[in-house]
PALUMBA-841958 format. One record per residue (C-alpha): y, x, z; residue in one letter. Coordinates in steps of 0.001 Angstrom, whole numbers, plus 524288, in hexadecimal, padded with zeros to 5 digits. Each point is the difference from the previous one (the first is absolute). Example, Ala and Ser with C-alpha at 12.3 -4.5 7.8 and 13.67 -1.06 7.14 Angstrom:
<pts>
7EE6C8300C81E78A
80D708055A7FD6CS
</pts>
This chain:
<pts>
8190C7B6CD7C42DX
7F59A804B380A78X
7F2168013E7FA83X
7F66F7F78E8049FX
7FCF4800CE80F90X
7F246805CD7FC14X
802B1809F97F37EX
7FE2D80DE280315X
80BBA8070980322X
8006780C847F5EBX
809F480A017FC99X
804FA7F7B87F71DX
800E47F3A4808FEX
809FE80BBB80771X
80742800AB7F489X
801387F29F7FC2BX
806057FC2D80E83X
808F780B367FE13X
805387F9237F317X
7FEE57F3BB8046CX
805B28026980F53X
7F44E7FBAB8071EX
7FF2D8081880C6CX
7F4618075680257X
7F8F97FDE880D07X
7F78580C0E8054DX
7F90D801CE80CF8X
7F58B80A63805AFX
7F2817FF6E800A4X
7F72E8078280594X
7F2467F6BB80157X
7F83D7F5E97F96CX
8039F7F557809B0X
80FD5801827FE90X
8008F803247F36BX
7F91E7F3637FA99X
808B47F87680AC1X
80B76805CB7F7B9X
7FB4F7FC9F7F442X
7FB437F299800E9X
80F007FE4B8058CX
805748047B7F33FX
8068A80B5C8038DX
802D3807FD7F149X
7FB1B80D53803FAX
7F77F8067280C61X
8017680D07801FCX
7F43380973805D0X
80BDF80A6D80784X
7FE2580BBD8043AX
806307F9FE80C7EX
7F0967FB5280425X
8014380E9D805EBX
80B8E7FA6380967X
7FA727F3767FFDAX
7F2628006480092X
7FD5080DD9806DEX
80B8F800A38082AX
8047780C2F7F950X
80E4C8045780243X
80277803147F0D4X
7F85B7FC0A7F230X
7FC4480D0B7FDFBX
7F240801BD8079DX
7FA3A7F4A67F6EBX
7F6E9804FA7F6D3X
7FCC57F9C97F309X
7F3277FB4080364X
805897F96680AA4X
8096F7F8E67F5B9X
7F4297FF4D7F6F6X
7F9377F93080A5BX
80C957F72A80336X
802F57FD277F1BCX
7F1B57FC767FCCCX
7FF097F4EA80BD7X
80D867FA827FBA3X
7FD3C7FEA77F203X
7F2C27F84C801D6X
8077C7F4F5809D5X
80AF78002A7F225X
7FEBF7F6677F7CAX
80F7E7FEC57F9EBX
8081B80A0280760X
802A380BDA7F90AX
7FAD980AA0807A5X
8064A80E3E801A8X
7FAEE80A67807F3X
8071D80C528046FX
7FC3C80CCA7FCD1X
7FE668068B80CBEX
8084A80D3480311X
7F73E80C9E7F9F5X
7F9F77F89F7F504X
808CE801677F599X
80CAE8099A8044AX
7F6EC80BD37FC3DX
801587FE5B7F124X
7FBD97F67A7F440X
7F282803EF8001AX
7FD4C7FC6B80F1FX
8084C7F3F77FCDBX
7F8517F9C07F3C4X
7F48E8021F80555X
801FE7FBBF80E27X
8079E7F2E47FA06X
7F4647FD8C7F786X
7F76D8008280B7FX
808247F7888069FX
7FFC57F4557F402X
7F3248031E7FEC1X
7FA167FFB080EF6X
80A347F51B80478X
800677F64C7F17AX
80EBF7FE5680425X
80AC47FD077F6D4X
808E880A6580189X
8031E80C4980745X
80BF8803BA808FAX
8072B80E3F800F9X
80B76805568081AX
809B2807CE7F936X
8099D8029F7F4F6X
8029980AC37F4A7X
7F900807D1806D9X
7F3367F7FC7FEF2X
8028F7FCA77F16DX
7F4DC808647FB23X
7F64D7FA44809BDX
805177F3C47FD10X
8002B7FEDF7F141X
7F2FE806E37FEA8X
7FA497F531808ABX
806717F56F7F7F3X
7FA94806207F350X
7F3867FD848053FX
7FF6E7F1F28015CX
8039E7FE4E80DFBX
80CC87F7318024DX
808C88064580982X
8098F7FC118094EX
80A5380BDF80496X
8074C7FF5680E2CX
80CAB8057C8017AX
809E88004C80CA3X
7F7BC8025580C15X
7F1E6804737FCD5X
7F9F98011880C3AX
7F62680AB57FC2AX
80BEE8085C7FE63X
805427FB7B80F16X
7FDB680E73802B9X
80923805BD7F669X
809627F53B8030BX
800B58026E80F4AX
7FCDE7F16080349X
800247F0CC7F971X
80E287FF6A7FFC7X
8080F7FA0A7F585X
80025806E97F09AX
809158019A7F5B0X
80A3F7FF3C80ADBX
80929809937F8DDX
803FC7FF447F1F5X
7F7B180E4D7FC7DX
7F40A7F83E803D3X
804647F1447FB1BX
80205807647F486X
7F299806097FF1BX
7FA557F45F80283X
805387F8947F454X
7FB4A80BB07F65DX
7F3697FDF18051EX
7FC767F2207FF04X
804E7801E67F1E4X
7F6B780AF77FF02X
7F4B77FA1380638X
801BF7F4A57F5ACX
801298083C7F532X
7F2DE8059C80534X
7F8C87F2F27FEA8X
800FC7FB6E80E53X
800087EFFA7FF53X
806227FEA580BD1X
8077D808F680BA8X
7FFB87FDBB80F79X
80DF2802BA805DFX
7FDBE802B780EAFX
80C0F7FFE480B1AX
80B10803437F62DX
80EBB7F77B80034X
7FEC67F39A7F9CDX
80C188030B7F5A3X
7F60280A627FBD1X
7F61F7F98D7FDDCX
806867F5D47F96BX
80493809EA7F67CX
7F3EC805F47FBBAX
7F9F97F1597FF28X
80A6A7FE697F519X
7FECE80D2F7F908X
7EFE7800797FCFAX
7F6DE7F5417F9BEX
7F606800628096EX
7FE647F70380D2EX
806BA8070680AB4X
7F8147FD6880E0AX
80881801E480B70X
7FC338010780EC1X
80BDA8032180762X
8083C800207F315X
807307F3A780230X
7FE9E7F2317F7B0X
804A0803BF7F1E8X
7F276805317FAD0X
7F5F57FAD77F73BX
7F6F27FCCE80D1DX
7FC5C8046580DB8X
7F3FA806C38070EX
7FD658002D80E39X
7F572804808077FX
7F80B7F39F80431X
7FE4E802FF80CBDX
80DFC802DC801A6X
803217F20B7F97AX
7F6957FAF2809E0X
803A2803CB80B1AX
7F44380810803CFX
807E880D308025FX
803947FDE480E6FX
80FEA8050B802D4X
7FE95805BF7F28EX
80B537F8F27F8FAX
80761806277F35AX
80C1C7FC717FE42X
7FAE47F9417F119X
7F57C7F99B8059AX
7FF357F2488011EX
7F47D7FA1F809C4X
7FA1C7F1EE7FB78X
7F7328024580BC6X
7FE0F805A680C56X
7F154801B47FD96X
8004680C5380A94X
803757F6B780AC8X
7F71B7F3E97FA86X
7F4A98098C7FF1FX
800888053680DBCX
800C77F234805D9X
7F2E37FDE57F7F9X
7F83B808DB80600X
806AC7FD7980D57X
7FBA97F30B7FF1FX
7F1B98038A7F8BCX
7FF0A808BF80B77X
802BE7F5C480B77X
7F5CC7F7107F84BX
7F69980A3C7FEB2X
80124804F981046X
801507F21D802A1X
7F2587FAE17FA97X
8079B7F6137F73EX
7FC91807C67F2F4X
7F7277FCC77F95AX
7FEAC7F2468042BX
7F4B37F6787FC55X
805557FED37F216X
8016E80D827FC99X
7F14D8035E8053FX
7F2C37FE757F7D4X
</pts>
């Protein structure tokens, strides 16, 4: 049974759904304005990604973002929050250098942003990090398949877990990044059957963006959901809007009125 339409999502509202097989709904945030849009529509969980540096800064990757920047992100959507839970991602450099850097940059992060939870890319090899982090009172959501800080080492945004060497890694580590305390793991742009699978073999909520329909829930970048991206179409995106289009006929129009001498009329003047 859903909780009540105002409750606070927590980590253990994700656990419940799991049990219960109520899909989790997730979306990006980035501001004060969308995120409390978001939440006062009821969606389950906003997430502060480190995408803002594609989305917000035109950047070609996530990795110049720094972690003020997502400090500064994660504070403005957790003031607009009222019952989403809110994750923000650990930006690339500020927690791959060892569990020292990592504690102490995630506690400035819960600290500076009052979010609910943190987000980190990686598998075994972030265990350490990663259970050090949990230790310290800071939930944790891992991100396995394509983690787009490591687009570099991966040649490109192309499909994981293609091949059964990786599929195979994959499934040890979502059962290691539970093990490690994470209470929930992102699968990005991996086959649906695979996802599916790992869904079934670990307790915790499974997110999936481009990992088909047979996970726990589903995150999607909310401009990309919106329609605000242009020709910028992924193949697992669905568009409820074509805000890009509606937007620039706005300020077409605003613009006529403006050049016109029909804005502001006698009712919008003091």
């Amino acid at each position: 049974m859903s909780e009540k339409k105002d409750a606070k999502v927590t980590t253990a509202t994700f656990a419940r759904m799991k049990r219960e097989g109520d899909k989790i709904t997730m979306l990006t945030a980035y501001d004060y304005t969308m995120a409390r849009i978001l939440d006062e529509a009821g969606v389950d969980s906003i997430l502060v990604g480190d995408s803002a540096s594609n989305v917000v800064a035109g950047w070609p990757t996530t990795l110049p973002i720094t972690i003020d920047q997502m400090i500064y992100h994660g504070a403005a959507v957790a003031r607009a929050v009222r019952r989403a839970l809110v994750v923000v991602d650990m930006p690339f450099g500020s927690y791959q250098s060892g569990v020292r850097d990592g504690v102490a940059a995630a506690a400035r992060m819960m600290k500076e942003t009052l979010a609910d939870a943190l987000k980190i890319e990686g598998g075994q090899e972030m265990i350490p990090v990663m259970s050090a982090i949990v230790n310290a009172g800071v939930p944790v959501v891992g991100h396995l398949g394509l983690t787009p800080q490591s687009v570099n080492k991966f040649g490109g945004y192309g499909l994981r877990a293609k091949d059964e060497a990786e599929a195979a890694k994959l499934r040890a580590d979502a059962k290691a990044l539970e093990a490690a305390g994470c209470f929930a793991i992102v699968l990005e742009k991996i086959p649906a059957s695979l996802a599916a699978m790992v869904a079934g073999e670990v307790a915790v909520p499974i997110i999936g963006i481009g990992a088909g329909a047979e996970v726990d829930g589903q995150v999607l970048v909310g401009q990309d959901m919106l329609g605000m991206g242009g020709m910028f179409r992924p193949k697992f995106v669905r568009q409820y809007l074509n805000l890009h289009d509606e937007i620039a006929d706005a300020v077409r129009r605003y613009s006529a009125d403006v050049k016109g001498g029909t804005f502001p009329g006698p009712d919008e003047q003091y």
